[in-house]
N, C-alpha and C positions, 0 to 999 in steps of 0.2 A: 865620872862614869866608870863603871866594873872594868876592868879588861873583860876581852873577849876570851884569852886564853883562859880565864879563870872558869869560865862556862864547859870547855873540853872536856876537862877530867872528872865533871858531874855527869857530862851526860854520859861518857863512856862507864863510869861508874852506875848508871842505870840501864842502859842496855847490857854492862854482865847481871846486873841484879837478877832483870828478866828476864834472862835466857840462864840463870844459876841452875833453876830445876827444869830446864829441857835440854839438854844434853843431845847431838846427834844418834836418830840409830844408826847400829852397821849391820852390813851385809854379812855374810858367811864370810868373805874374806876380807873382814875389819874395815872394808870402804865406808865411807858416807851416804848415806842414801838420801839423793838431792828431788830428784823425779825420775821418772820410767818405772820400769816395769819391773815386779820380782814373785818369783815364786815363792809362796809359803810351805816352807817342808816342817815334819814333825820333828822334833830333836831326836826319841826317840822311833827310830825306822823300826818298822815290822808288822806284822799279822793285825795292829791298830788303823793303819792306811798310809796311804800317801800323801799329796798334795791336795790343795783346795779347788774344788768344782764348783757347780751349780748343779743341783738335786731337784726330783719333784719328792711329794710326800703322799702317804696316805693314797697310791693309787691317781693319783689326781695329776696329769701330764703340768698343770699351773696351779697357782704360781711356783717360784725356784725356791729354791733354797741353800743356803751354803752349808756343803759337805764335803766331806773327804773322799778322793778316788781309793777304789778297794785295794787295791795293790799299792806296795809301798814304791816299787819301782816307776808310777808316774807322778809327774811333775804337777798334773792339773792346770787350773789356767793361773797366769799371776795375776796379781794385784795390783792397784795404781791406788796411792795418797794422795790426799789436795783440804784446801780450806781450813787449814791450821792459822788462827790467829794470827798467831804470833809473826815478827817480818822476817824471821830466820828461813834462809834459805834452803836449809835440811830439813828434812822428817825431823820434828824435835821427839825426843821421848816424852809420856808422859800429859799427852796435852789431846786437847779436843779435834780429831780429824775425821775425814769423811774415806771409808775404801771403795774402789769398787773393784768388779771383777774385770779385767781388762780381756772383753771378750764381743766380736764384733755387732753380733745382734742373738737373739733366742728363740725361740720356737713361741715363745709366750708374748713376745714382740712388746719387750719390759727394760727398763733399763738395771742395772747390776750393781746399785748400791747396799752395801748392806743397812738393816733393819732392825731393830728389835723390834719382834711381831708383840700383839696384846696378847695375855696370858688366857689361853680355852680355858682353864680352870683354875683355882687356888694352887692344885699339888703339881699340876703340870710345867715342863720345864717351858723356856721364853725361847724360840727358835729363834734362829738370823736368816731372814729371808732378803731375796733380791729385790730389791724396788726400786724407785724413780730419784732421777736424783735432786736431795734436799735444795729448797728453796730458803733463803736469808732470808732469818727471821720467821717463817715458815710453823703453822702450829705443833705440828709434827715431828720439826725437825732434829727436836733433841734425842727421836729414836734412831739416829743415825749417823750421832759421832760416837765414836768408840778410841781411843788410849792403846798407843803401846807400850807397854814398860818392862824393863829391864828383871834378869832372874840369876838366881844365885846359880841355877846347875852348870853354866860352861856359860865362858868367853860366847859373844854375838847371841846369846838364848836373849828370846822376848817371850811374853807372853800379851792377849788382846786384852782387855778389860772395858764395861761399859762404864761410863760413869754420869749420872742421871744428872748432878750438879758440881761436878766438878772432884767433889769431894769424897763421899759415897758412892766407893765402884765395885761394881762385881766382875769376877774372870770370870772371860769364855773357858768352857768347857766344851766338851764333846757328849752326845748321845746316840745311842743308835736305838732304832725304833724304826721297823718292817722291813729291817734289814738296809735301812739305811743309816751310816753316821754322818749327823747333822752338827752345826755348832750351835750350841746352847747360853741362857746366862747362867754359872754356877756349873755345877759336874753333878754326874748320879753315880755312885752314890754321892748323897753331901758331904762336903768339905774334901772331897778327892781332888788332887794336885793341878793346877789349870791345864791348859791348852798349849805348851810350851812349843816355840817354834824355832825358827830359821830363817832368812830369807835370803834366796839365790839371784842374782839378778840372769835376766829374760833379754835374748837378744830383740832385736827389733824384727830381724825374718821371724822367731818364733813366736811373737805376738801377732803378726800382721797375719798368719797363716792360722793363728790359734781355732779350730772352733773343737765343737760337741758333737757327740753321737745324738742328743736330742735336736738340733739345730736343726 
């Protein structure tokens, strides 16, 4: 019979394998991001916006949408991860997860995951809307993991990306359109620089207290 020790150093040599290309992300201050809550700020701050919301569009108080607060100096609501395959206890980079907006309820009385909506038209961009959250296995569900991966401008930069089969992914972008900036799949103009971000972590008074001027 094998030794059993002989077994150890295969399997730990397959749990680094699979966790080689997922990497923790960190926060703004190089922590781990395990669970809770965190703000996504833009890397670069200014006249582009602030943190990430919930939007309406087009006039239409529903459904939401995820956008950026006009002003650079708010924070928005944060974010919460979950439903990452893999059994690593961190946000891994790189890998299929589910966000939503950690925000207690809506005027639209919806839940806050995000979405890739269907395309209105061939040239039009693919917004990220608020919806319900995915079901396992679920027909739908693949418009609803999104990727965060790692960027060359500075230390703790991410950027979102969606990725349809794991392999073929597109970055979020930003658009504005009636005066609102949404998050898009791709950038307008084409091939302009993603969505690059940041994330602060969010105390628990500041979540528990979060809401909306649309609420």
């Amino acid at each position: 019979m094998m030794n059993p020790m002989f077994y150890f150093p295969l399997a730990l040599t397959a749990v680094l394998a699979a966790t080689a290309n997922a990497g923790p992300v960190l926060d703004i201050d190089g922590d781990i991001i395990f669970h809770g809550s965190y703000y996504v700020i833009p890397l670069i701050r200014g006249p582009a916006g602030g943190g990430l919301t919930l939007t309406p569009r087009n006039g239409n108080q529903c459904p939401l949408f995820i956008g950026q607060e006009r002003s650079d100096i708010n924070r928005g609501i944060p974010v919460k991860f979950s439903n990452w395959r893999s059994r690593v206890g961190f946000v891994p980079e790189s890998a299929n997860l589910n966000i939503k907006m950690d925000v207690k309820a809506t005027i639209c009385a919806q839940s806050t995951y995000w979405w890739v909506t269907p395309a209105p038209s061939p040239w039009r961009s693919l917004f990220i809307a608020a919806g319900p959250k995915p079901e396992a296995g679920g027909e739908d569900s693949s418009r609803s993991f999104f990727q965060i991966k790692k960027t060359e401008s500075k230390l703790n930069a991410y950027k979102f990306a969606y990725c349809s089969d794991s392999k073929d992914c597109i970055d979020v972008g930003t658009n504005v359109e009636g005066g609102v900036r949404g998050l898009v799949l791709g950038s307008t103009p084409p091939f302009a620089t993603p969505y690059e971000v940041v994330f602060v972590k969010a105390t628990e008074t500041e979540t528990s207290s979060k809401t909306m001027s649309i609420i």
